[in-house]
N, C-alpha and C positions, 0 to 999 in steps of 0.2 A: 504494500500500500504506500504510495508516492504523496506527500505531502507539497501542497503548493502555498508558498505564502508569495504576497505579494513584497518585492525587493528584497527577497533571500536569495541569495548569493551564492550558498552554500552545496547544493550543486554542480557539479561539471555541466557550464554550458552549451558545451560543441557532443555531449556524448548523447545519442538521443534516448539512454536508454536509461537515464538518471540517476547515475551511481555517482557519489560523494567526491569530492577532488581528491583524485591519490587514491582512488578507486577505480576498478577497473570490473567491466561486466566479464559474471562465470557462464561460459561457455554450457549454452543447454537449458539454463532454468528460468525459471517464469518471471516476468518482471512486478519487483518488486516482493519477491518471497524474500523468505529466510534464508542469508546463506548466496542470493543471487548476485551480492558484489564481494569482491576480496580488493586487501589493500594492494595495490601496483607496484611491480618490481621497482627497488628504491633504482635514483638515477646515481650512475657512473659519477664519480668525482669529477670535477673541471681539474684538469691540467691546462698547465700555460693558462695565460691573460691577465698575470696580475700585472696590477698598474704601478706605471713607473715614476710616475709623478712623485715630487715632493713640496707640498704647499703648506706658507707658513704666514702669519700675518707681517706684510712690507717691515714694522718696528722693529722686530724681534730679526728677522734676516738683514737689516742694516747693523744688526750691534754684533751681527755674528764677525767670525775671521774666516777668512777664504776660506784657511783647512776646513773648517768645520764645515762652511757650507759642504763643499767639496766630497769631504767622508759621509754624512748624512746623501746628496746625491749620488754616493757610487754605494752603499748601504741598499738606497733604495732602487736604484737601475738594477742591482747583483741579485735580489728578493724577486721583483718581478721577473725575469730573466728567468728565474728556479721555477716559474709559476706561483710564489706565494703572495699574498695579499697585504703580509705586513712585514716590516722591514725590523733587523735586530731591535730586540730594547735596548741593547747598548748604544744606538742612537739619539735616543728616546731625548729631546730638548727641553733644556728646563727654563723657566721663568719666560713663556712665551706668552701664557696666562695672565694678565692683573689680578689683584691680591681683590675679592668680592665681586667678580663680574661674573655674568653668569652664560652659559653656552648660547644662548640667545644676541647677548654683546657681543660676544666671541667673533660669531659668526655675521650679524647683519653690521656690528660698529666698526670692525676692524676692515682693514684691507690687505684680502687673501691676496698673497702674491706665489709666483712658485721660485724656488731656491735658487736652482740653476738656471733661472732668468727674471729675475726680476721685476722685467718691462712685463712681463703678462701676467695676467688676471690666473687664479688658479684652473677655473676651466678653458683658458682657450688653448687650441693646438703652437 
């Protein structure tokens, strides 16, 4: 028995056969019995595609020194390169934060720049 609410989501919308996302219909049985969806074989890990980027607010990369910029950019090129998503914590920079500002400031008051170039914004190519 198939439940339909109006703006539930919770549904696979492309399956017509209405089994839960990360559900997959059992070959053979009746729609909507007991036992007529199992959960979907889990997906293969992603290799490769971690990103290379490293973006920090413009302040905080002007107070740096070359090297550092430098080590944290080849930290983070050598991490994506491996496929991974995050780069050493021995990179990891400190007082790039204000002392009570909160992720909100962080992100809309500051000016994300990236490391190894400065002149652009953190998302542009």
């Amino acid at each position: 028995m198939a439940f339909k609410m109006k703006g539930f989501s919770g549904l696979a919308d492309d399956s017509p056969m209405n089994c839960w996302k990360g559900y997959e219909r059992v070959p053979g049985t009746a729609k909507g019995a007991k036992g007529s969806c199992r959960k979907s074989s889990p997906m293969p890990k992603q290799k490769g595609g971690g990103t290379t980027k490293t973006c920090l607010p413009a302040a905080k990369i002007r107070s740096m020194s070359e090297s550092e910029r430098n080590k944290l950019v080849r930290a983070k090129k050598k991490s994506g390169k491996a496929g991974k998503y995050r780069r050493s914590s021995k990179t990891n920079v400190k007082g790039a934060r204000k002392k009570g500002s909160t992720l909100r400031d962080w992100f809309q008051k500051e000016d994300w720049r990236q490391v190894n170039n400065p002149s652009k914004k953190c998302g542009e190519k």
